[in-house]
N, CA, C and O of each residue as an XYZ file, in Angstrom:
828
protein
N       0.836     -1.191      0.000
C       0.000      0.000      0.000
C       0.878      1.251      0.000
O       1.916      1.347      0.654
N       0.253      2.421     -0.975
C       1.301      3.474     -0.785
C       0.285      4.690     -0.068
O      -0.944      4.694      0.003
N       1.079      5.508      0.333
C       0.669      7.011      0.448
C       1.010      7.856     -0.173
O       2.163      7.899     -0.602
N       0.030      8.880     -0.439
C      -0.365      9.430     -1.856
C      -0.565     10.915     -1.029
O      -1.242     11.302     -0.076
N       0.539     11.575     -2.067
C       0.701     13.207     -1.150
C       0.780     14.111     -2.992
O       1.585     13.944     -3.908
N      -0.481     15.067     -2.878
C      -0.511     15.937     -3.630
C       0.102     17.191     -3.640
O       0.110     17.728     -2.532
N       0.568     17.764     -4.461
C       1.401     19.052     -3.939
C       0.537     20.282     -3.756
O       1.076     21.110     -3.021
N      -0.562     20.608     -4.181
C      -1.701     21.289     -3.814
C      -2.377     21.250     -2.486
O      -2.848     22.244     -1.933
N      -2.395     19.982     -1.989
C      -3.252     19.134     -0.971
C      -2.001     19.652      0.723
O      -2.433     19.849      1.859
N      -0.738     19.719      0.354
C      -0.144     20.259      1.613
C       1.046     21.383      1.189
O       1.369     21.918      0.128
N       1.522     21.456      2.573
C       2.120     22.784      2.302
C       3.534     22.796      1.559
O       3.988     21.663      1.399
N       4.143     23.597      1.184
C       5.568     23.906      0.052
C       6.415     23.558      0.772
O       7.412     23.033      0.276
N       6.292     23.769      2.518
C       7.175     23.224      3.274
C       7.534     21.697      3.246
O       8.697     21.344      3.052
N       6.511     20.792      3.443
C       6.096     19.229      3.539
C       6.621     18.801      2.143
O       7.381     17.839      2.030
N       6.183     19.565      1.038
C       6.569     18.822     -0.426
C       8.460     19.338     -0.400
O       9.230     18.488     -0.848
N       8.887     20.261     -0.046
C      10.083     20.322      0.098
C      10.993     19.564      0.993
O      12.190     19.589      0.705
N      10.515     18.737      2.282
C      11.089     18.344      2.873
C      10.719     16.901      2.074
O      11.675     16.221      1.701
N       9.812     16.584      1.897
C       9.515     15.307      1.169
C      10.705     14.915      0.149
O      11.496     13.993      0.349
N      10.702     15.787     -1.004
C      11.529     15.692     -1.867
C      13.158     15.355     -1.476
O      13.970     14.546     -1.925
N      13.209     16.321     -0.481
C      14.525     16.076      0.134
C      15.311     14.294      0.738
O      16.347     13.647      0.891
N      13.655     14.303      0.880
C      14.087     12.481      1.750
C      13.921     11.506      0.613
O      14.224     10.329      0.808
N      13.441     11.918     -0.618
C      13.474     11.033     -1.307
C      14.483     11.086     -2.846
O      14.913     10.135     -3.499
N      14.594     12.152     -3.020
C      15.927     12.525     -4.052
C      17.775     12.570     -3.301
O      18.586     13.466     -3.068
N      17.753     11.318     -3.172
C      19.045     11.087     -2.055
C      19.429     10.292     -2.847
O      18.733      9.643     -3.628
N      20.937     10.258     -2.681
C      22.056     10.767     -2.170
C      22.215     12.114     -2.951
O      22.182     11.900     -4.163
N      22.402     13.640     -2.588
C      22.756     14.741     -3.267
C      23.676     15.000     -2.793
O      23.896     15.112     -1.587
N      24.802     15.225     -4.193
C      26.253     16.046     -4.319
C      25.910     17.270     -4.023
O      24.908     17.913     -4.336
N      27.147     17.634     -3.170
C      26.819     18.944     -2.383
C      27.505     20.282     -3.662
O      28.700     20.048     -3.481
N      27.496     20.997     -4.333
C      27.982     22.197     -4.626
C      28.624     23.316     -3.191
O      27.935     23.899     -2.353
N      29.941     23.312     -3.312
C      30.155     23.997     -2.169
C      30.784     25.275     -2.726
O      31.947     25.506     -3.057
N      29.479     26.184     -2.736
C      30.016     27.523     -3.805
C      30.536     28.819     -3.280
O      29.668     29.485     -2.715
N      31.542     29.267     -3.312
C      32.589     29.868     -2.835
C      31.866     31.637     -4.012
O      31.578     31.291     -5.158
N      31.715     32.664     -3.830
C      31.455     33.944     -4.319
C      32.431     34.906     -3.735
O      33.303     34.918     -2.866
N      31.881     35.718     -4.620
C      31.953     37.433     -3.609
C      30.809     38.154     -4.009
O      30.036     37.974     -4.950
N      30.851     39.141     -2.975
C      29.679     40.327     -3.303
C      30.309     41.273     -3.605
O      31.434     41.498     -3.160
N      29.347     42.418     -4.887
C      29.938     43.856     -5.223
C      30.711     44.440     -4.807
O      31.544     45.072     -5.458
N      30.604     44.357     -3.246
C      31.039     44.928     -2.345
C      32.616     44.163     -1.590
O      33.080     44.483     -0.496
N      33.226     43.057     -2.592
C      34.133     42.294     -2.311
C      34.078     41.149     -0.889
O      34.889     40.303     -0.511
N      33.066     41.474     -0.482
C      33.100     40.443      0.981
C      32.282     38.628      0.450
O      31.145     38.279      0.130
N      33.595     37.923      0.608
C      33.648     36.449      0.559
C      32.613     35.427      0.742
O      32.592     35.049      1.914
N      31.920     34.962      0.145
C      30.861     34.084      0.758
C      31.042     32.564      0.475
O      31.797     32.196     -0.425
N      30.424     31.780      1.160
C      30.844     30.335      0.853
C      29.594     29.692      1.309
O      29.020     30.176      2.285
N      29.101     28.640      0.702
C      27.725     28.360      1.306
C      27.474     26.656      0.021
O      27.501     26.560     -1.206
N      27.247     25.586      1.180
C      26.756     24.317      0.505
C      25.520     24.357     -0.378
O      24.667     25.022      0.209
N      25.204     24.044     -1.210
C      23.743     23.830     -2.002
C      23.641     22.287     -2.862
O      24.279     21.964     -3.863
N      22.739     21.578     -2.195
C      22.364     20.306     -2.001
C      21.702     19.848     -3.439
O      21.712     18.655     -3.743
N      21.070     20.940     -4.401
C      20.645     20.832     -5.357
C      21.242     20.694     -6.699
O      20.651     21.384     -7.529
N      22.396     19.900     -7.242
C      23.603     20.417     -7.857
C      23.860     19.119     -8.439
O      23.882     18.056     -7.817
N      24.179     19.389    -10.491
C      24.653     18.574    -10.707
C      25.471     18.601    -12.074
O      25.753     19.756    -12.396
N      25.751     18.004    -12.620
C      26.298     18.845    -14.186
C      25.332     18.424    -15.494
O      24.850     17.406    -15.990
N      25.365     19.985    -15.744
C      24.137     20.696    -16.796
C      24.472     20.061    -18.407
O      23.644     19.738    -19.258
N      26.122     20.003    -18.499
C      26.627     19.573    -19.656
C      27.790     19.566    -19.736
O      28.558     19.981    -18.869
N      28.188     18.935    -21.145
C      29.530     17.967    -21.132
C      30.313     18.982    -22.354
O      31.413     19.476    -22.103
N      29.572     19.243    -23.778
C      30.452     20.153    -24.480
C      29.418     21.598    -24.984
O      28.719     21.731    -25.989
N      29.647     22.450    -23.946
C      31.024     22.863    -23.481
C      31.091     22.387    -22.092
O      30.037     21.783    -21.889
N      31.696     22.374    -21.226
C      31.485     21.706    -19.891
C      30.506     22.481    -18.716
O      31.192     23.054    -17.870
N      29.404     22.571    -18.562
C      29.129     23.522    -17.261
C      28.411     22.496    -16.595
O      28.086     21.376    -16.989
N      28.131     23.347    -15.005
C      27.486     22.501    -13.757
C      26.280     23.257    -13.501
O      26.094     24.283    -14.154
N      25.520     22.921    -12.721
C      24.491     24.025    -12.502
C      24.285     23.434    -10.629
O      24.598     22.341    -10.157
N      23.548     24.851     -9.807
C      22.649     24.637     -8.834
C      21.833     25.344     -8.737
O      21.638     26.240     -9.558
N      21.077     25.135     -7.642
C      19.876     25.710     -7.414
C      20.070     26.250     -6.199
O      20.217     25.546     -5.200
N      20.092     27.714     -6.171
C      19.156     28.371     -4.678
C      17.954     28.629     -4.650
O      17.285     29.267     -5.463
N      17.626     28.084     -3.611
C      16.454     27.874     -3.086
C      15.961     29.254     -1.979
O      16.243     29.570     -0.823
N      15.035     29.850     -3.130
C      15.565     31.123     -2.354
C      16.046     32.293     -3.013
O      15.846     32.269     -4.228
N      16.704     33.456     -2.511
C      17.452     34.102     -2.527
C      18.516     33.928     -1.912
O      18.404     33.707     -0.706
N      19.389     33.951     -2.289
C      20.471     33.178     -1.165
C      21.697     34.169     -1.093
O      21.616     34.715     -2.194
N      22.860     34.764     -0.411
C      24.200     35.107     -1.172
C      24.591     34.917     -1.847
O      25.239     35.803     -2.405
N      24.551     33.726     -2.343
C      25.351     32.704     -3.263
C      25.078     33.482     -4.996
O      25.844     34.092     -5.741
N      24.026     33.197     -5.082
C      22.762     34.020     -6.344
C      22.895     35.192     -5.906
O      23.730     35.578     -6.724
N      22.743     35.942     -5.339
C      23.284     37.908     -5.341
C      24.657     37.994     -5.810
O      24.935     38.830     -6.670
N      25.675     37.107     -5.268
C      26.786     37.307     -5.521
C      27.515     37.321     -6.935
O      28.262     38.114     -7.508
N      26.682     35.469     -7.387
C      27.219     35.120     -8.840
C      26.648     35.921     -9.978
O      27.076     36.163    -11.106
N      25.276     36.343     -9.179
C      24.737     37.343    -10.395
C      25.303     38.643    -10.996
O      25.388     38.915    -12.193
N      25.755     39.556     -9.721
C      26.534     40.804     -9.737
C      27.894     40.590    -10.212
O      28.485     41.464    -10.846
N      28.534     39.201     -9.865
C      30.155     39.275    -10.490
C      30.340     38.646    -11.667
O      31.319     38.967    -12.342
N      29.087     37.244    -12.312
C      29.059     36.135    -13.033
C      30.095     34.988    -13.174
O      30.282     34.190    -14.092
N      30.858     35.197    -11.685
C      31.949     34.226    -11.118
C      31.239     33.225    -10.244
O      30.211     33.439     -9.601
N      31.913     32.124    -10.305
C      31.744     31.437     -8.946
C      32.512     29.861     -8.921
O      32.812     29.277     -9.963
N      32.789     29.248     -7.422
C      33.740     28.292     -7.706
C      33.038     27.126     -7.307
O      32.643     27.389     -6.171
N      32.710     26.128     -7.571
C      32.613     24.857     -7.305
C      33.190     23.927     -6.123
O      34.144     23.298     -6.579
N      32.993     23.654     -4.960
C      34.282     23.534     -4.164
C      34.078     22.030     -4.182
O      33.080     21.668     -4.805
N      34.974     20.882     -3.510
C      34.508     19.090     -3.938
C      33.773     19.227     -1.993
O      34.538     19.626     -1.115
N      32.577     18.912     -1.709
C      32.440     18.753     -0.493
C      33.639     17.456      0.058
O      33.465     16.389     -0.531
N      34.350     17.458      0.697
C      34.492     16.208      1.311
C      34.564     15.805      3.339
O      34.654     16.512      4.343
N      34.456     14.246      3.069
C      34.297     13.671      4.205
C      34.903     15.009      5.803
O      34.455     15.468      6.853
N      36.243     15.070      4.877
C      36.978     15.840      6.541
C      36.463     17.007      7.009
O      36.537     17.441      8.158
N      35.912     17.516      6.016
C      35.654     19.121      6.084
C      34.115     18.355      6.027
O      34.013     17.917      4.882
N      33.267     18.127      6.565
C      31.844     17.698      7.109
C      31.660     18.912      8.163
O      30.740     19.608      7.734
N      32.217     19.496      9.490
C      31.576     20.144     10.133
C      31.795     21.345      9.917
O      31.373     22.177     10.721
N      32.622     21.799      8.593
C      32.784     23.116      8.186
C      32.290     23.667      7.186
O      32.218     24.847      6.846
N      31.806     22.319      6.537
C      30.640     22.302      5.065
C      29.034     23.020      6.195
O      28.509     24.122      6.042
N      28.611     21.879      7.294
C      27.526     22.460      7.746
C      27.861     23.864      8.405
O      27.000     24.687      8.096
N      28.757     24.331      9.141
C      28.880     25.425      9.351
C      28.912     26.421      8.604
O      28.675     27.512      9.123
N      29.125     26.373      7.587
C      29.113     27.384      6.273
C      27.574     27.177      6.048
O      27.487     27.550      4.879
N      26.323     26.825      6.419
C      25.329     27.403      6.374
C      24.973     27.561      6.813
O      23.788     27.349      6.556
N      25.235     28.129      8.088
C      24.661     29.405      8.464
C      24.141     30.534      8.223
O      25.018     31.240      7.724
N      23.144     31.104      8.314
C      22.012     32.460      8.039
C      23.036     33.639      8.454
O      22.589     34.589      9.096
N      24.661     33.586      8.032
C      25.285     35.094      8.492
C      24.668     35.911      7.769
O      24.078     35.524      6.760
N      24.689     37.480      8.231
C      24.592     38.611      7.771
C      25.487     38.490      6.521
O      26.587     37.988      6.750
N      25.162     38.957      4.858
C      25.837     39.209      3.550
C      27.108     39.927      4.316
O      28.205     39.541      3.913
N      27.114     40.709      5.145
C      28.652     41.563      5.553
C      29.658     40.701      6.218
O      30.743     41.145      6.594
N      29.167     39.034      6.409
C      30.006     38.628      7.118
C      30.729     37.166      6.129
O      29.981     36.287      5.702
N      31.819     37.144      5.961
C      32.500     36.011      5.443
C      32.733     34.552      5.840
O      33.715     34.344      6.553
N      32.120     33.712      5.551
C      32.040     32.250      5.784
C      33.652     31.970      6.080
O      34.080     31.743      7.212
N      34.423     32.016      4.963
C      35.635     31.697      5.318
C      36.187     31.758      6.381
O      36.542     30.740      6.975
N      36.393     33.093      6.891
C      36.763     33.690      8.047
C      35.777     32.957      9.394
O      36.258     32.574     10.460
N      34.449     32.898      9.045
C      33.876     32.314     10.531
C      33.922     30.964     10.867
O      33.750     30.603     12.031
N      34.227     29.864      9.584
C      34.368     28.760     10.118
C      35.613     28.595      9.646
O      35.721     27.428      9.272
N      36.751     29.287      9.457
C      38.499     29.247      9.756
C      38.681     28.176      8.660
O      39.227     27.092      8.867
N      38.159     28.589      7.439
C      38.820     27.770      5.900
C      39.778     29.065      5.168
O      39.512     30.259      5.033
N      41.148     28.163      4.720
C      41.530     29.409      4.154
C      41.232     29.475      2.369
O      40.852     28.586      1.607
N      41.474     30.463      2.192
C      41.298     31.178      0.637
C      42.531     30.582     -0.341
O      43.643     30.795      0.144
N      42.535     30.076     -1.264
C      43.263     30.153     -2.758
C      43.037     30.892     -3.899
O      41.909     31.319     -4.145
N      43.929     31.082     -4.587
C      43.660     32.230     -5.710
C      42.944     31.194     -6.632
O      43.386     30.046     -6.658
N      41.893     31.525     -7.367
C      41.948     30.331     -8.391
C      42.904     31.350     -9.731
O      43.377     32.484     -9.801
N      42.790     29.996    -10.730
C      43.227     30.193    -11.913
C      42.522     31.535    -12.835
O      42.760     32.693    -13.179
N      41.756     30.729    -12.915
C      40.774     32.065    -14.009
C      39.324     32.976    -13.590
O      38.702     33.925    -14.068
N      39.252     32.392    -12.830
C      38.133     33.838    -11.645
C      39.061     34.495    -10.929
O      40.260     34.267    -10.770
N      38.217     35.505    -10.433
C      38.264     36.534     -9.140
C      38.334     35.658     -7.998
O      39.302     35.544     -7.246
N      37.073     34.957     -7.914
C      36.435     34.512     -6.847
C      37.573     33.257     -6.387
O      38.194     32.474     -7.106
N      37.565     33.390     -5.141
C      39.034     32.303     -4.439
C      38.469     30.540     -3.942
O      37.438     30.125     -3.413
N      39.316     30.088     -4.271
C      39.029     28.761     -3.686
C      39.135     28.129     -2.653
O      39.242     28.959     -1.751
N      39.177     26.904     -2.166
C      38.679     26.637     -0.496
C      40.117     25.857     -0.600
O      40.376     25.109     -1.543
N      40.844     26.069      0.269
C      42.545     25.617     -0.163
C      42.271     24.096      0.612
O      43.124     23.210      0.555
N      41.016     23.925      1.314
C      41.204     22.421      2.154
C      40.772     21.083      1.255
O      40.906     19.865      1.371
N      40.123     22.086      0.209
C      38.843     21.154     -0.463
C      40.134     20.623     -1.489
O      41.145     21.243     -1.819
N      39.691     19.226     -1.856
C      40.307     18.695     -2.918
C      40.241     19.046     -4.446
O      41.171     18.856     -5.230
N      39.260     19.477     -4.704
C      39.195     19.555     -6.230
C      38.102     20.731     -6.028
O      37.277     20.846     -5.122
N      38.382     21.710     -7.329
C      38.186     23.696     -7.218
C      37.546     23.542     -8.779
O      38.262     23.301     -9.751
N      36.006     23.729     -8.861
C      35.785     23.808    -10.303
C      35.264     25.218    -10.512
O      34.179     25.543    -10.029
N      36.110     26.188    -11.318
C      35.880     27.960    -11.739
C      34.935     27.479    -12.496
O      34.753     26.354    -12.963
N      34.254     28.620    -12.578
C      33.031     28.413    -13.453
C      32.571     30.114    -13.478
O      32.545     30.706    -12.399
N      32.197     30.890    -14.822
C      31.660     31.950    -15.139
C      30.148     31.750    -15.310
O      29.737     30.873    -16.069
N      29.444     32.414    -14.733
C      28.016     32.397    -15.182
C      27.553     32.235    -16.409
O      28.221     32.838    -17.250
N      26.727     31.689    -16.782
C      25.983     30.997    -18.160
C      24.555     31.363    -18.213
O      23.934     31.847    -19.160
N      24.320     31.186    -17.544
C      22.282     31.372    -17.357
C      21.741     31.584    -15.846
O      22.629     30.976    -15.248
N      21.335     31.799    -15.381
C      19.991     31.543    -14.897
C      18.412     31.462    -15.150
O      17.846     32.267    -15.890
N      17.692     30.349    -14.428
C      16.508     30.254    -14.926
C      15.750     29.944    -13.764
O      15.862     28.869    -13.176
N      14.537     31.385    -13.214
C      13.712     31.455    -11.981
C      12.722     30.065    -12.390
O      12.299     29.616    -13.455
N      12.619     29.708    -11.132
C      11.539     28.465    -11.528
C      11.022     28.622     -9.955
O      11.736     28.158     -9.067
N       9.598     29.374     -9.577
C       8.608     29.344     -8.636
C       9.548     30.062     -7.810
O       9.754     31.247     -8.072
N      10.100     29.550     -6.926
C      10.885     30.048     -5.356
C      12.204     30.070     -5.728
O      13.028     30.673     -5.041
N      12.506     29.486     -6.734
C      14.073     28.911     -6.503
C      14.700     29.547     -8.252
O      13.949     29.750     -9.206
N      15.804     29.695     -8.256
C      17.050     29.671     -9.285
C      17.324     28.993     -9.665
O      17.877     28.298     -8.813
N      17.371     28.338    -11.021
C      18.482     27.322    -10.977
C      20.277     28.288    -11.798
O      20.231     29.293    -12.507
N      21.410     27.648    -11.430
C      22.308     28.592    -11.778
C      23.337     27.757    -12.569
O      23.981     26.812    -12.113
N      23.390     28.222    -13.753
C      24.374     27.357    -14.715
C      25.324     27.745    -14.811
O      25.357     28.939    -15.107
N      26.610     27.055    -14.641
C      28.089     28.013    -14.839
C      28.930     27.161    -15.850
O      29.140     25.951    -15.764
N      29.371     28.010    -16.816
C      30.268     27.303    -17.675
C      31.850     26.741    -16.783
O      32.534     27.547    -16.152
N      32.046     25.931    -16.847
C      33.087     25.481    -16.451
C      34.529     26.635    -17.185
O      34.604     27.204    -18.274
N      35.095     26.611    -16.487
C      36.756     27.019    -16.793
C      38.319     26.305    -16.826
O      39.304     26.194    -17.554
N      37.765     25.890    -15.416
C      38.800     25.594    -14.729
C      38.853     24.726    -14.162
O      38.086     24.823    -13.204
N      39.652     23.311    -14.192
C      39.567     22.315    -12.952
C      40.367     22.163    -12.151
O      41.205     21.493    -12.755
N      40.841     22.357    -10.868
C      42.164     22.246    -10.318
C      41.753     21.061     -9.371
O      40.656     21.022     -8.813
N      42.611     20.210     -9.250
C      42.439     18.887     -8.451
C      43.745     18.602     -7.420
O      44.740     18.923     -8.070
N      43.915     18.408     -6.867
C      44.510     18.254     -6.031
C      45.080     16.025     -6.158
O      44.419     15.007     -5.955
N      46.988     16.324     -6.704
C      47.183     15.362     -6.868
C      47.297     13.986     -5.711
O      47.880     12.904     -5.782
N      46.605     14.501     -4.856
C      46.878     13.236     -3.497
C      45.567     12.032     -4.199
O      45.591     10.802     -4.231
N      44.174     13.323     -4.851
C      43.084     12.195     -4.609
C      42.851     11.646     -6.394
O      41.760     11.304     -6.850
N      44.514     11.690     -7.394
C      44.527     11.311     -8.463
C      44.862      9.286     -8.336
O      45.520      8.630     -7.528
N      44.264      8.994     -9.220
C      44.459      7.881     -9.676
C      44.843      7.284    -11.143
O      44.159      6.437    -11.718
N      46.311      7.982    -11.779
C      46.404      8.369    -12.816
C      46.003      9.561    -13.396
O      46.723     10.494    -13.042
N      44.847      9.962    -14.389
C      44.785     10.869    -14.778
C      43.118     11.112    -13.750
O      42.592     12.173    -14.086
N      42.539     10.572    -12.974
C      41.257     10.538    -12.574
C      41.251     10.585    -11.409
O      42.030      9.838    -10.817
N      40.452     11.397    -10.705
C      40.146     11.466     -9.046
C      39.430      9.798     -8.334
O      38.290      9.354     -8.470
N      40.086      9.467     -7.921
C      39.341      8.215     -7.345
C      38.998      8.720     -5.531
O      39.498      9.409     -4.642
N      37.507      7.605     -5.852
C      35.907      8.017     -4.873
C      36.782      7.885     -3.236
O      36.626      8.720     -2.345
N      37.478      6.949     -3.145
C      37.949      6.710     -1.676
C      39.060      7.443     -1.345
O      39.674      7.189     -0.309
N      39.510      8.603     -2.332
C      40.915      9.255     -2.073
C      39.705     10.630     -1.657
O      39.929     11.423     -0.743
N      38.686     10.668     -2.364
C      37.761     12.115     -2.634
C      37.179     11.806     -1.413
O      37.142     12.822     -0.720
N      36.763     10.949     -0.917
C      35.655     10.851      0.166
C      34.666     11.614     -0.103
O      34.968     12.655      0.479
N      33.218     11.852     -0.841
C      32.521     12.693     -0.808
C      31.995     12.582      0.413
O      32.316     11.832      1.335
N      31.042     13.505      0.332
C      29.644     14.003      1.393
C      28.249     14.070      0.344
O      28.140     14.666     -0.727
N      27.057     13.076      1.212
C      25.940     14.104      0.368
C      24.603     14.184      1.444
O      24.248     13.818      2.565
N      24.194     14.850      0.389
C      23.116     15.190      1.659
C      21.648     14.048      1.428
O      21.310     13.693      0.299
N      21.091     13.703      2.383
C      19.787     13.047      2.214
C      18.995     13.890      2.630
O      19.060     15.019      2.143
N      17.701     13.503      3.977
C      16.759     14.054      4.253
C      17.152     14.482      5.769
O      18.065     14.069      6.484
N      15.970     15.626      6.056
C      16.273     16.209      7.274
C      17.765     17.121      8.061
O      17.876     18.344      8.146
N      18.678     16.164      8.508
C      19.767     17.074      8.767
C      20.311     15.643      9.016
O      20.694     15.187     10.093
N      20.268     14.969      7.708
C      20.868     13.457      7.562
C      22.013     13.676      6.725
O      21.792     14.663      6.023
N      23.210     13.149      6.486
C      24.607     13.125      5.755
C      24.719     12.118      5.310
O      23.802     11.380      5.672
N      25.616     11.521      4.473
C      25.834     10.378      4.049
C      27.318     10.542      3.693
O      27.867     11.604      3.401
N      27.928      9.230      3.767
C      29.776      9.153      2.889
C      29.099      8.274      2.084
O      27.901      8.073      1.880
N      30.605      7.561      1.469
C      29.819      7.006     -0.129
C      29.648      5.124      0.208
O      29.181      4.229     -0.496
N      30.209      5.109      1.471
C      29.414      3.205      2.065
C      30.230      2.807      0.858
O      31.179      3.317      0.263
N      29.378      1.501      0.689
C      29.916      0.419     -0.164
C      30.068      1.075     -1.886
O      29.536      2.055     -2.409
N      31.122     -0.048     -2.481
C      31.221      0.614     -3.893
C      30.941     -0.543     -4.458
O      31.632     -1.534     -4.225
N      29.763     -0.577     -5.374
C      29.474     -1.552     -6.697
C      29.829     -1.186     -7.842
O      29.607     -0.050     -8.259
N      30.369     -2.001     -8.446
C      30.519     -1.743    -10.074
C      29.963     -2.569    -10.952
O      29.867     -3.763    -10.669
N      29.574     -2.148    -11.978
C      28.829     -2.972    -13.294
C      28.957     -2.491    -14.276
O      28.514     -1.343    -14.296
N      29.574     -2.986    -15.590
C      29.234     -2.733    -16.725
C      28.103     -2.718    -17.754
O      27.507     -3.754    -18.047
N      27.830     -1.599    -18.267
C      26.603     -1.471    -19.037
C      26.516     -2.507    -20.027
O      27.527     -2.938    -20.581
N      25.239     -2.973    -20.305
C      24.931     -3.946    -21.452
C      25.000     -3.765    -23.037
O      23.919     -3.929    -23.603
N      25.788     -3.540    -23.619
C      26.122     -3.100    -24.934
C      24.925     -4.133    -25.942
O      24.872     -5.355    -25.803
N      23.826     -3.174    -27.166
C      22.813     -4.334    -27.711
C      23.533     -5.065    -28.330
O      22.970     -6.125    -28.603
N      24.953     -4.955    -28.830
C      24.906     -6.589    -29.421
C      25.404     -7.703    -28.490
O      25.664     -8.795    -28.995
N      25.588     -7.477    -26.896
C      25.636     -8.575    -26.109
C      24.496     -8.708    -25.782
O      24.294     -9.913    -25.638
N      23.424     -8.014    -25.533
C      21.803     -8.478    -25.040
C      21.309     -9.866    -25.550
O      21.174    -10.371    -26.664
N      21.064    -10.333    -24.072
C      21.047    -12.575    -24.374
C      19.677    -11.709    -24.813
O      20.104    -11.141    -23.808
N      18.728    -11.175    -25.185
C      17.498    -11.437    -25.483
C      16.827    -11.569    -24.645
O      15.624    -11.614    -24.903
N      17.132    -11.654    -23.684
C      16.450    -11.400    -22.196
C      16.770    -11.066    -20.923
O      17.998    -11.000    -20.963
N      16.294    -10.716    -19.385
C      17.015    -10.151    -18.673
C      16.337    -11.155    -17.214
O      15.163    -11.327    -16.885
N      17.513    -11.633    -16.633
C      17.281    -12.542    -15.715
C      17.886    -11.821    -14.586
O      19.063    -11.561    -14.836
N      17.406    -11.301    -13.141
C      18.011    -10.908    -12.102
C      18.706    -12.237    -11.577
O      18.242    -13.377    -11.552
N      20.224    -11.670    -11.075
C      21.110    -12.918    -10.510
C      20.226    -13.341     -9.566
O      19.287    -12.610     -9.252
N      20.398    -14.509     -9.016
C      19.615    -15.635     -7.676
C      20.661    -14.951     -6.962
O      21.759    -14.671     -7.441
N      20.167    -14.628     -5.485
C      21.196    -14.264     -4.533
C      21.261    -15.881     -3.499
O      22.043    -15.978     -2.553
């Protein structure tokens, strides 16, 4: 038996938290700005994923008005940061409701990197720094979504595996429901079924 929730029928709050518990595991965007006014902002957004491959951009969503969206809008910079495992209580501390006059960096003690080809500085703890120039935005009801062309990738060679970041050197973070976290647990792998191997039919293994 299921339960059956209309989005008319309850409130924006309930369908937002709903969604939240059920669109899991989410890659965190940990987006690093500035404002007009040069003061630093840094702030996680749970809604985030990549928009496209050629030319390369990522996109997120504030939910909201947020710093993040005042910032990237006024400069059309912004950096991508990799959430990971170590930096967990400085990812949630960076969302915090500060006052726009006050700098994330500075309040939860991450330091700054220059990036390559923005203004906007990178999170020197985080493993991998993706620059990105503004591309679009597109209002949808409450929320933004925010597309940034990629620029720049800087990775950090500890979490390379040859030419590729490997998952247990990266440790991600993502977010589920409520004020739930997740690391990345077990790793499965499978290769996709190419049609000219398809037996013609599809049998789930017997466990």
């Amino acid at each position: 038996m299921r339960v059956d929730f209309e989005p008319g029928d309850v409130s924006a709050r309930e369908i937002y938290a709903l969604l939240n518990s059920v669109v899991v595991p989410r890659p965190i965007a940990w987006v690093s700005s500035v404002s007009a006014d040069g003061v630093l902002n840094l702030a996680p957004h749970s809604f985030f994923t990549v928009a496209c491959v050629r030319p390369p951009m990522v996109q997120f969503t504030s939910v909201g008005r947020k710093d993040s969206l005042n910032n990237v809008e006024a400069t059309g910079e912004f950096v991508v940061n990799f959430a990971a495992e170590p930096l967990f209580e400085q990812i949630n501390a960076s969302a915090t409701d500060f006052p726009p006059e006050v700098s994330e960096f500075a309040a939860v003690g991450l330091t700054t990197e220059p990036s390559a080809t923005v203004a906007v500085p990178r999170v020197a703890e985080s493993p991998v720094a993706i620059e990105c120039t503004l591309h679009t935005t597109l209002e949808l009801g409450d929320c933004t979504v925010v597309i940034g062309q990629v620029r720049h990738i800087a990775v950090d060679a500890a979490v390379l595996d040859g030419s590729h970041p490997e998952v247990t050197r990266l440790r991600p973070l993502a977010r589920l429901g409520k004020d739930e976290w997740s690391t990345i647990g077990e790793i499965r792998s499978i290769t996709r079924i190419k049609n000219t191997d398809w037996p013609g039919h599809y049998t789930p293994p017997q466990n």
